[in-house]
Structures are given as structure tokens and as C-alpha cells.
LUMTORLO-636996 format. One record per residue (C-alpha): residue number from 1; x, y, z. Coordinates in nm, 3 decimals, decimal comma. Last residue first. Example, Ala and Ser with C-alpha at 12.3 -4.5 7.8 and 13.67 -1.06 7.14 Angstrom:
2
num  X  Y  Z
2  1,367  -0,106  0,714
1  1,230  -0,450  0,780
END
This chain:
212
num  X  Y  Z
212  -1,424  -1,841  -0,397
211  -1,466  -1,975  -0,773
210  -1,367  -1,692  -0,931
209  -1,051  -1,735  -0,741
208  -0,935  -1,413  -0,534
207  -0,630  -1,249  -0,760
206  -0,275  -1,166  -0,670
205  -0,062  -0,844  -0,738
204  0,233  -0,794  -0,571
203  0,397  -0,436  -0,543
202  0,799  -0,393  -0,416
201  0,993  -0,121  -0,333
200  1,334  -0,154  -0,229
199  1,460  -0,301  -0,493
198  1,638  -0,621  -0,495
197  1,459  -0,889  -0,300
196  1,153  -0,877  -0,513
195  1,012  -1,024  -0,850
194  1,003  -0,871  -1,175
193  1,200  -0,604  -1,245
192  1,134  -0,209  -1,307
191  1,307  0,091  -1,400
190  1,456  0,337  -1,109
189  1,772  0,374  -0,949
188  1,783  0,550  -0,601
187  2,101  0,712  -0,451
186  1,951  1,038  -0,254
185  1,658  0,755  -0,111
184  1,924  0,548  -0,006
183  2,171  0,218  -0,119
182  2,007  0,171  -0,398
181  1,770  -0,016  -0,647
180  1,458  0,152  -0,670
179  1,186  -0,089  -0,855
178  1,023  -0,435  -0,764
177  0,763  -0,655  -0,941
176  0,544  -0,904  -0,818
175  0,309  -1,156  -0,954
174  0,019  -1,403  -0,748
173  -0,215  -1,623  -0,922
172  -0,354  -1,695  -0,591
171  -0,506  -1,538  -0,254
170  -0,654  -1,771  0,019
169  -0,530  -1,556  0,315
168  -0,257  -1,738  0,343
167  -0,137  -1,679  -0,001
166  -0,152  -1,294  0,090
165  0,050  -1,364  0,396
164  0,278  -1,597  0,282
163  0,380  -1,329  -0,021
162  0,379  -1,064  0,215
161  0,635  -1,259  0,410
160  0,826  -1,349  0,113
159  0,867  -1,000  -0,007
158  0,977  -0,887  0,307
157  0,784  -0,713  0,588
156  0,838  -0,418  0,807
155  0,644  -0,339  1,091
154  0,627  0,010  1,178
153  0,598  0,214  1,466
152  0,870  0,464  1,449
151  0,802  0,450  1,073
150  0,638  0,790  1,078
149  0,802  1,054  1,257
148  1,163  0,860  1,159
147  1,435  0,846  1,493
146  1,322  0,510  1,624
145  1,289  0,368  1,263
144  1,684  0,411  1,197
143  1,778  0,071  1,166
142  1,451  -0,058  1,047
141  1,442  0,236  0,713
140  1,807  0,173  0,665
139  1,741  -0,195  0,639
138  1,450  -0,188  0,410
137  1,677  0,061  0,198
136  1,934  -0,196  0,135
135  1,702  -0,452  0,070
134  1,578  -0,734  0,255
133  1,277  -0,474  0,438
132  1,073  -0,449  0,157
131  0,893  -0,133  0,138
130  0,534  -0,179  0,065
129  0,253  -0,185  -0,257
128  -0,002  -0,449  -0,185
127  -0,192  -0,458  -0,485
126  -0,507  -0,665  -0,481
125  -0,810  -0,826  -0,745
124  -1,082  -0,953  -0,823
123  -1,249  -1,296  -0,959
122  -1,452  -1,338  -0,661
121  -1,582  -0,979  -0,568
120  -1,368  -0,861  -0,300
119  -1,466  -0,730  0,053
118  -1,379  -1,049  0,182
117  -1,074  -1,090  0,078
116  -0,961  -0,709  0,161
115  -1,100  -0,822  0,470
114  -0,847  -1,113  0,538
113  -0,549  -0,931  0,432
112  -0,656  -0,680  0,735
111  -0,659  -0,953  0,962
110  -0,327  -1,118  0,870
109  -0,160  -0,774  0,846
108  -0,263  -0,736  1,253
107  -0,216  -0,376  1,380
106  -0,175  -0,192  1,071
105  0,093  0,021  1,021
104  0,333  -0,156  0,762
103  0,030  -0,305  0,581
102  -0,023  0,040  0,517
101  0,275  0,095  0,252
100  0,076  0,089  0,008
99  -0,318  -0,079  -0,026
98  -0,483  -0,129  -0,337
97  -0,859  -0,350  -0,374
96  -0,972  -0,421  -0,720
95  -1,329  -0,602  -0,752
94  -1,554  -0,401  -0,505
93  -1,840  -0,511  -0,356
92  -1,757  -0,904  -0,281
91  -1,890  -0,867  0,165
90  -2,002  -0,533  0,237
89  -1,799  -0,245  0,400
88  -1,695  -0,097  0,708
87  -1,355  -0,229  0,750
86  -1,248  -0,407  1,035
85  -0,883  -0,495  1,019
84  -0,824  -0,217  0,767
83  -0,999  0,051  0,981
82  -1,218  0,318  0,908
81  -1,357  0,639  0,769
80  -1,463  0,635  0,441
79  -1,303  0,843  0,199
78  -1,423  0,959  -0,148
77  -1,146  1,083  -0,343
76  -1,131  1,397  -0,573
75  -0,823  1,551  -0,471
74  -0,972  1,728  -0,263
73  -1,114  1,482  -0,037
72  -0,754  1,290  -0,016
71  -0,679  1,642  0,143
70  -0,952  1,582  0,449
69  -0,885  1,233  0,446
68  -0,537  1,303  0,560
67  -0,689  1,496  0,831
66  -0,942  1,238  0,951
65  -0,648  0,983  0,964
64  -0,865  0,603  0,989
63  -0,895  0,605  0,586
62  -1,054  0,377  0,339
61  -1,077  0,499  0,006
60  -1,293  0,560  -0,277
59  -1,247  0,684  -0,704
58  -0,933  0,465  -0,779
57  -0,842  0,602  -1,104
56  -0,467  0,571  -1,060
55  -0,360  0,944  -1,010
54  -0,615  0,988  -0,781
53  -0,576  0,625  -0,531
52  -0,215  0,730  -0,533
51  -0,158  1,054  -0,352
50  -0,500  1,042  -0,202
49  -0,414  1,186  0,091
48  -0,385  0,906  0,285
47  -0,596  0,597  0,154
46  -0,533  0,331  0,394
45  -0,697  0,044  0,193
44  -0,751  0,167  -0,159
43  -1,088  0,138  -0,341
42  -1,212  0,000  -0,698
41  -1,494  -0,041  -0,849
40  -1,502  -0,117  -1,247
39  -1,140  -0,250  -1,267
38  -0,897  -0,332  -1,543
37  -0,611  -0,472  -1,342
36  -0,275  -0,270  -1,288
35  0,046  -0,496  -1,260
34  0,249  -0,256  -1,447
33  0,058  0,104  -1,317
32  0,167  -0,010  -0,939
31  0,528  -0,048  -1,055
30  0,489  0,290  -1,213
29  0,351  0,456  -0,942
28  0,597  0,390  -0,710
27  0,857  0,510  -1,012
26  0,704  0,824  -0,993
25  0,725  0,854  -0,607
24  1,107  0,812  -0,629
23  1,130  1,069  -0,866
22  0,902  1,319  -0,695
21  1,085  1,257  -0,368
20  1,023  1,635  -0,240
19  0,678  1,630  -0,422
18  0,601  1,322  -0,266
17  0,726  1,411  0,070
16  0,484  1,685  0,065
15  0,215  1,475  0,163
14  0,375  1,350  0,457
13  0,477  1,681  0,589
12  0,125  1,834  0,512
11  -0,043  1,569  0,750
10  0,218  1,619  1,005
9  -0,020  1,594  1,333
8  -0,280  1,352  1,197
7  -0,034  1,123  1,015
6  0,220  1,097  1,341
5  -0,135  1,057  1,544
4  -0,231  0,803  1,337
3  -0,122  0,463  1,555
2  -0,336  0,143  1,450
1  -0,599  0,056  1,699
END
């Protein structure tokens, strides 16, 4: 059972952070935007509050927080309560699946990865958007985790270990691309580069075969 109390007690915290970081939230978006499939039916995997399911097109989302479904609502989202490793929906009904930063919260990534591949139509799509913990920020984020409201039960990945995981989970055709080089969040560089292992926030897209 992944831990939402931090999200259900400081729901309006965590969605102002993105107006508070609206640069660094931009350029989040904009490494999403560059590996963006055309998509008929898409949802994201941990929705929140809808900060990037909206501004994407992504019209449904999965959420266990019943308060940060409550704002993703508004924001013209429909949210279905649940969980990523079980996740109440039918086998191959959507064909682009996005999920960032959850894989850091879930209980078992493996799992989760899993039932995005199952809930996708062969030929589909995922982004996994997350922070990758071989950069400078990646580091900060671990070293200080015990003192964050929200990361002090996180499980941060790097872009190889997403990588294994997606490719484990019988995803191919996979392409990354990275963004915010620097030290901290106050010292943040934006623009985008392929791969990962320099900025701090990486998205990989891969595809489920046509012929899964």
C-alpha cells in the first residue's frame, strides 16, 4: 500500500510547488511534450492534481490520494481511484499510458510496469517521467529525503534502472531525454538532451510491440 498520507495532508503544498518552481515545471513538460505520441485514449498513472495529465491532453487518471483527485477533478480530469500495482482497468484499453515521478512511491515498480503493459493496446505507448538519482539533484534529493514531506519514502531510480525495468517488462523501441542541469532547484538549466545521466529529470518513452 503505497504511502499518501504526505499527499492527503499537504495537497495544496504539493500543488503549489508548481507555481513556486514554474520554470522548472515548464521544462518537465517540455521533455514530456518531445517524446509525446499521438494518442486517442490516454491516462496517467498516479495522477495528482492533474498538473500534467491537463496541460497534455490526457483526459483520465489513476489516483490512490482522494484529495489530490479532488483538484485533478477540476481541472478537468477524470480520476479513478486506485493503485498502480493493481489497477482497476481492462486488459489493451488505452494506447498511451504517463506516469511522473510515481514510480518513486509505488510499492513494487516491477509490478506497476507490468500493468501499464497490460493495460496497453499493443502498439502503444509509456512515459515514465522521474528524477534520476546519478545527478546532482538525484543526490541532494536521497541525502536529504529524511527531512522532505514527500520523498521521505521514496525510492529513487537511475536512468538505467528504469531503463531495465521497462525492458523487463517486455517494453522496446525505447528513447529518453533529460533536462535541468544543476547543482539545485535555485541553480537549474533548462533545454533538452537526449539520453540521461546529466539532468536531473529524465522521461523515456518505449512502445509495447504490435505484435504483443
Amino acid at each position: 500500500m503505497p504511502n499518501i498520507e504526505p499527499f492527503e495532508k499537504l495537497t495544496d503544498h504539493y500543488d503549489n510547488w508548481f507555481e513556486e518552481h514554474s520554470g522548472v515545471y515548464a521544462e518537465e513538460l517540455k521533455a514530456i511534450e518531445a517524446l509525446l505520441p499521438p494518442f486517442e485514449k490516454g491516462i496517467e498513472i498516479g495522477v495528482g492534481t492533474g498538473r500534467f495529465a491537463a496541460p497534455l491532453g490526457i483526459k483520465t487518471g489513476l489516483e490512490p490520494s482522494r484529495k489530490m483527485a479532488q483538484i485533478a477533478k477540476t481541472r478537468g480530469i477524470e480520476v479513478i481511484p486506485g493503485q498502480a500495482e493493481a489497477m482497476p482497468l481492462p486488459d489493451a484499453s488505452y494506447d498511451f499510458v504517463l506516469m511522473v515521478t510515481t514510480i518513486c512511491f509505488v510499492d513494487d515498480a516491477k509490478k506497476a510496469l507490468q500493468e501499464i503493459w497490460r493495460i496497453l493496446k499493443p502498439g502503444g505507448f509509456v512515459i515514465v517521467g522521474f528524477v534520476d538519482k546519478e545527478t546532482p539533484l538525484g543526490r541532494l534529493y536521497q541525502k536529504n529525503k529524511e527531512k522532505s514531506r514527500f520523498y521521505k519514502t521514496a525510492h529513487f531510480f537511475s536512468g538505467d534502472e528504469v531503463m531495465s525495468l521497462l525492458q523487463q517488462a517486455g517494453f522496446t523501441d525505447c528513447e529518453a531525454v533529460q533536462t535541468l542541469f544543476g547543482p539545485d532547484l535555485a541553480h537549474m538549466r533548462g533545454g533538452l538532451k537526449e539520453g540521461y545521466g546529466e539532468g536531473a529529470f529524465v522521461a523515456i518513452r518505449c512502445k509495447k510491440p504490435q505484435e504483443a
